[in-house]
N, C-alpha and C positions, 0 to 999 in steps of 0.2 A: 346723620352723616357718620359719625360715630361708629355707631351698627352697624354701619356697612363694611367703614376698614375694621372692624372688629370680625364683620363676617370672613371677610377676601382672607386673613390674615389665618384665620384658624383654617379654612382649606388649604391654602398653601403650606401650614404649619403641619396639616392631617396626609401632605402626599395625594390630594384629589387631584390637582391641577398641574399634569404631568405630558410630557409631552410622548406620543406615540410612539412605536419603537419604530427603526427605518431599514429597511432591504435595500442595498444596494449592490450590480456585479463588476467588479473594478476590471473585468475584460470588456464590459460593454454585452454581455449576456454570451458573447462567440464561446464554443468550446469546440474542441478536437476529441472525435470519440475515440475512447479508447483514455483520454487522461482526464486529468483533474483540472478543476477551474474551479474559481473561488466564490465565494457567496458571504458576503456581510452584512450583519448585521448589528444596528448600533441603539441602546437602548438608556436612558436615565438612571436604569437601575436591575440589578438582574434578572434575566427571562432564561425560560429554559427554551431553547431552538430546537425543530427538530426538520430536518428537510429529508424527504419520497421522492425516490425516481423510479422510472420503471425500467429495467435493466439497466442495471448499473451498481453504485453505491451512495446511497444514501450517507447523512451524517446527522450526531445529535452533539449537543452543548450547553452548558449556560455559564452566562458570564454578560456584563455590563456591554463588550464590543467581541465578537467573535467572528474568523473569517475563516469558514468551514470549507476543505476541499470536497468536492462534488465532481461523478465522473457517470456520464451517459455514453450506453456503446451503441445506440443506435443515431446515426444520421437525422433520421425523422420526428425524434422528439421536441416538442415547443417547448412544452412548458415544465416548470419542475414545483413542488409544492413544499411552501414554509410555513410550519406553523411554529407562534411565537404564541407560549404560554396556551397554548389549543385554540388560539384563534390561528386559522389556516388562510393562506391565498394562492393564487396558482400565480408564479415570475415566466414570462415569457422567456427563452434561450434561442439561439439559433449555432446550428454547424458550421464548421469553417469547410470550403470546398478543399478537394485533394491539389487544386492549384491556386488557394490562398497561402499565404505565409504573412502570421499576427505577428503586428512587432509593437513592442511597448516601449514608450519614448519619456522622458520627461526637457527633453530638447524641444522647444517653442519650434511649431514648423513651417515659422518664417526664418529660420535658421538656413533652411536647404531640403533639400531632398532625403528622405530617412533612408538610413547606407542597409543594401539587402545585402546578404550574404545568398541568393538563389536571385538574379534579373529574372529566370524566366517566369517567375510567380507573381502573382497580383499581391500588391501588398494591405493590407488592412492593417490601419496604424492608428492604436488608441493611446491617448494622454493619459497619465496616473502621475504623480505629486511625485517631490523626489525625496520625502520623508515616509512612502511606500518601502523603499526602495531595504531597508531594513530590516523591513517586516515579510518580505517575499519567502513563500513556503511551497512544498508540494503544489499546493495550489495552484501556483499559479504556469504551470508546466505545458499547459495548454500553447501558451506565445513560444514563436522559436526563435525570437531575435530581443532582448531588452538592449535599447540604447538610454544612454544616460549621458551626462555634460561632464567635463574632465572632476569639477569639483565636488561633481555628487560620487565619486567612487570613493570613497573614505568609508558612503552608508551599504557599501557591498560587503556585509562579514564575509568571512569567510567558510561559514554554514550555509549564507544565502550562494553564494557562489557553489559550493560544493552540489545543493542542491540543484541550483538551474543546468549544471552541465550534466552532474547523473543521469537527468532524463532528456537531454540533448536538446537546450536551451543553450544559443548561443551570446555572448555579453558585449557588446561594443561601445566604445567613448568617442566624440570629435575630435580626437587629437589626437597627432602621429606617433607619439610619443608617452607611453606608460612608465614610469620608473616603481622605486620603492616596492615592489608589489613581488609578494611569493609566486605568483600564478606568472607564465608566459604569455606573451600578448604576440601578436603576429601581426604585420601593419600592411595595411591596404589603402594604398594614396592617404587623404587625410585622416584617415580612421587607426584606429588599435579597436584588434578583435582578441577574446580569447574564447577558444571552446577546443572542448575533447574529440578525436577520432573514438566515441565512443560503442564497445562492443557487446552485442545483446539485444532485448528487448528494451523499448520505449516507452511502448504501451500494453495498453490489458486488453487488446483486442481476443475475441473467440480464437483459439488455435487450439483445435484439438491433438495436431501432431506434436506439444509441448507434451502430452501427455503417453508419449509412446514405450520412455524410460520406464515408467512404472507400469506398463500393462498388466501385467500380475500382480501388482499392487490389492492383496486381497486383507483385509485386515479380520481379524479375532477377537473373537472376546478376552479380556485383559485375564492374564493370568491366575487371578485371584478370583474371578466370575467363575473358572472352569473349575480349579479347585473345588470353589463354595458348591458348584452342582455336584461334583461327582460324592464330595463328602453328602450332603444332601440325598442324594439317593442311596449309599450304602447306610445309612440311618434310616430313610423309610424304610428300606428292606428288612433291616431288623428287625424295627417298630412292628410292623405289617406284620413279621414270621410269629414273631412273638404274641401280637395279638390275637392269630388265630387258632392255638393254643390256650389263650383264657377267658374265651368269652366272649358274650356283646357287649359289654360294660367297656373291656377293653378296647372291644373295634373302637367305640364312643372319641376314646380319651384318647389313641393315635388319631382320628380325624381332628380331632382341635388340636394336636400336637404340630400334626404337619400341615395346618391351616397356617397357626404362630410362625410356624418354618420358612413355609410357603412366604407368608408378606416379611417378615426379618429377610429372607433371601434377596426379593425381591427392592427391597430397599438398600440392603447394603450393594448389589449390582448398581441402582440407580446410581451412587454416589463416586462408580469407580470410573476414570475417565474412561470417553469412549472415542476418542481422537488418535490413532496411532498416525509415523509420521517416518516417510524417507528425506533423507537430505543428502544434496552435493555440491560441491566449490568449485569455480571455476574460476583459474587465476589467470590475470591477464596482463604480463608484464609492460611495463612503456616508459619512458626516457622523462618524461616529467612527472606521473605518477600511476602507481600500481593499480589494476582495477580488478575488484573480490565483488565476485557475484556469488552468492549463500540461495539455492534452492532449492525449497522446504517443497514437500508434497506432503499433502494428510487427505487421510479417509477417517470413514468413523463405520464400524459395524449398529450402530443404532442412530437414532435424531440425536446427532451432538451438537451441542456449544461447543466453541471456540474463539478464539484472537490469538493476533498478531500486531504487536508493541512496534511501532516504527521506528526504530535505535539506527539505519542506518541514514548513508547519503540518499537515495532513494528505494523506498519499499511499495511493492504494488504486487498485486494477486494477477494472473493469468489465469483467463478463465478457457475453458472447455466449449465453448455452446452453449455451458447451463447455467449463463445470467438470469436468466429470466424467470428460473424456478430459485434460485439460489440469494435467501436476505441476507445485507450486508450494507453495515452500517460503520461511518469511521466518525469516532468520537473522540474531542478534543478535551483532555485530562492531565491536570500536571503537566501544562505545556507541550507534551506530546499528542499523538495521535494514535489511537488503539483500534484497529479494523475485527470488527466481533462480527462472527457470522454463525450459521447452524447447518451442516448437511445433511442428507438424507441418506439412510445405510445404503453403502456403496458408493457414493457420491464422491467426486477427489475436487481437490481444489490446488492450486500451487501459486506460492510465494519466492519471488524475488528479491533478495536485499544485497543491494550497490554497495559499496566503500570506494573511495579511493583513496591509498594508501600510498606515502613518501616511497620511491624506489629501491627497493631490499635486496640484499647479494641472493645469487642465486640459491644460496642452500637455506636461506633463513626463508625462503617463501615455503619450503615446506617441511621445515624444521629443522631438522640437523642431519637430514642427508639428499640426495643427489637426485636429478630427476632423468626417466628412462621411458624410451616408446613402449608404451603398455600396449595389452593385449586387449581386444574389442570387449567395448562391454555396452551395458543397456543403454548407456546416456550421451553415445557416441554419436547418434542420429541428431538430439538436442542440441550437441554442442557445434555440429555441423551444419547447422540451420541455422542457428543465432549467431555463432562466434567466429566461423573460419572464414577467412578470405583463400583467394590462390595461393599456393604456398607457405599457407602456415599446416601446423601438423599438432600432434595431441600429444602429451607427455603426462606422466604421472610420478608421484614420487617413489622410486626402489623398490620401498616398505608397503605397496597400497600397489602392486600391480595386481592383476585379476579381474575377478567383479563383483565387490564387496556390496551389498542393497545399503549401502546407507554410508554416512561419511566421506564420500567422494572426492578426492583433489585431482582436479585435471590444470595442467598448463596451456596456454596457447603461447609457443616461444618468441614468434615475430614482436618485434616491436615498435608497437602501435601507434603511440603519443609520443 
């Protein structure tokens, strides 16, 4: 008998008798293509995660409990695949219809009826704890409605907040009445709502007319590559002159010269980025707060790496069409999330990054001077697809009329929020 808890005791002590790591999707597996939905995983001790989808973004991690955003842009996809420590399984998922609207509740719903902000949509209403309710990220952008009970809104930072309305997540409580709280609440019979009239994109769905600003978007070899060649050939040409002039010996000793040449060239190119990059601003003033959209375009003249560090309110890629040739994987590091991908020469890709910012006097939105109806430029189409409603119009700052390729401030003057 002895032996025995002698035995139990040294495996328990050795780490053998461990309990299984667990997958679970706190939406209930629904996602909206086009966003992000969450995926957790919870383990005794830490694994490295890594979850495959097929057009979309994939995510890796490790960590004890990790809940990784995940974003499929096709309707028809089931399943997605986790592998925890290279044992793999496939998690079944399913799509939300275009007249479903996910609402996430931590209100018991023998409460009442969950409050839709859209009656004419079916609602699908999953339960999540209200010590979630803190932890809510990117992730979970998929739902368009989280309701919560008056006393769980203390566990609404104001990061989670920021988050769910950048991507047009709306917040609501059972009670008429919000006080204390920086954000404006709007009240509908027994309810307090609050969400942004927000302007732009939502999702990462395929739009290739995002990509009409940069049509000439042709990129180059980095400055230092061109250099490195042209020096490079006016040095063979020497070598070469002069070789033939002294001999075979010498042809010899230029062919191993400009072989060394050749792979030194060659490496020093590999190590110089090959990601070149346009960007523009689109400012978007409003009565409760400013919204700053940052979009990056990048191409790469070779197979490049790349990422993008998610520092704002929300960050997501709009793709082209070319999900489906194009990996991209978002990794959770230092609390944040870093989206690493790789294109193929010519290939573009474009990023979005949200702020919303306290309401600034008109000349501090774009520095210290004045803003004036600019003259047409490439991103005017962009900004008229995403951003205009009737009657608003384009402004730029004094300093920045024209059509500069890169560093862009546009205003939309209406006021939106």
């Amino acid at each position: 008998m002895n032996r025995l808890l002698l035995l139990i005791a040294l495996l328990l002590s050795a780490g053998i008798v461990q309990a299984e790591p667990t997958i679970s999707l706190p939406l209930d597996g629904y996602f909206r293509p086009g966003k992000f939905f969450p995926v957790r995983v919870s383990a005794d001790q830490a694994v490295d995660v890594r979850i495959d989808v097929a057009g979309g973004i994939g995510a890796r991690g490790r960590g004890v409990s990790l809940t990784l955003p995940i974003m499929l842009l096709s309707p028809s996809e089931r399943t997605i695949r986790v592998s925890i420590d290279g044992k793999s399984s496939d998690v079944p998922v399913r799509a939300l219809e275009g007249n479903q609207q996910l609402v996430l509740t931590t209100i018991p719903t023998t409460v009442g009826p969950p409050f839709m902000l859209d009656a004419s949509r079916q609602p699908v209403v999953v339960a999540i704890g209200s010590d979630e309710l803190g932890t809510i990220n990117e992730a979970y952008e998929s739902a368009d409605v989280v309701l919560a009970g008056i006393a769980d809104l203390p566990k609404f930072t104001d990061a989670v907040l920021r988050k769910l309305l950048a991507s047009g997540v709306s917040v609501a409580t059972n009670s008429p009445e919000v006080s204390a709280s920086a954000w404006k609440w709007r009240h509908v019979g027994g309810w307090s709502v609050i969400d942004l009239p927000v302007r732009g994109p939502v999702t990462s769905m395929n739009d290739p007319a995002a990509y009409d600003a940069v049509a000439d978007f042709v990129v180059s070899r980095p400055l230092a590559v061109r250099r490195m060649v042209f020096l490079g050939a006016v040095m063979f040409s020497i070598v070469a002159l002069a070789s033939t002039l002294l001999g075979r010996r010498a042809i010899y000793a230029t062919c191993v010269v400009c072989f060394v040449g050749l792979i030194a060239g060659l490496t020093f190119a590999a190590r110089q980025p090959s990601i070149d990059e346009r960007t523009a601003v689109v400012f978007v003033p409003g009565t409760l707060m400013d919204q700053r959209d940052e979009w990056s375009f990048r191409t790469s003249s070779v197979l490049g790496p790349g990422e993008w560090k998610s520092t704002g309110d929300m960050d997501r890629p709009i793709f082209a069409g070319q999900a489906d040739d194009l990996a991209m994987l978002a990794e959770i590091a230092d609390g944040g999330t870093v989206f690493h991908y790789t294109l193929r020469p010519g290939q573009k890709l474009a990023f979005v990054r949200r702020q919303f910012i306290p309401p600034m006097r008109e000349n501090d939105a774009a520095g210290e001077f004045g803003w004036m109806k600019g003259e047409p430029t490439s991103y005017d189409g962009l900004i008229r697809k995403y951003y205009l409603k009737p009657g608003d119009g384009i402004e730029v700052p004094a300093s920045k009329s024209g059509n500069p390729p890169s560093d862009f401030l546009v205003r939309v003057p209406l006021k939106s929020n």
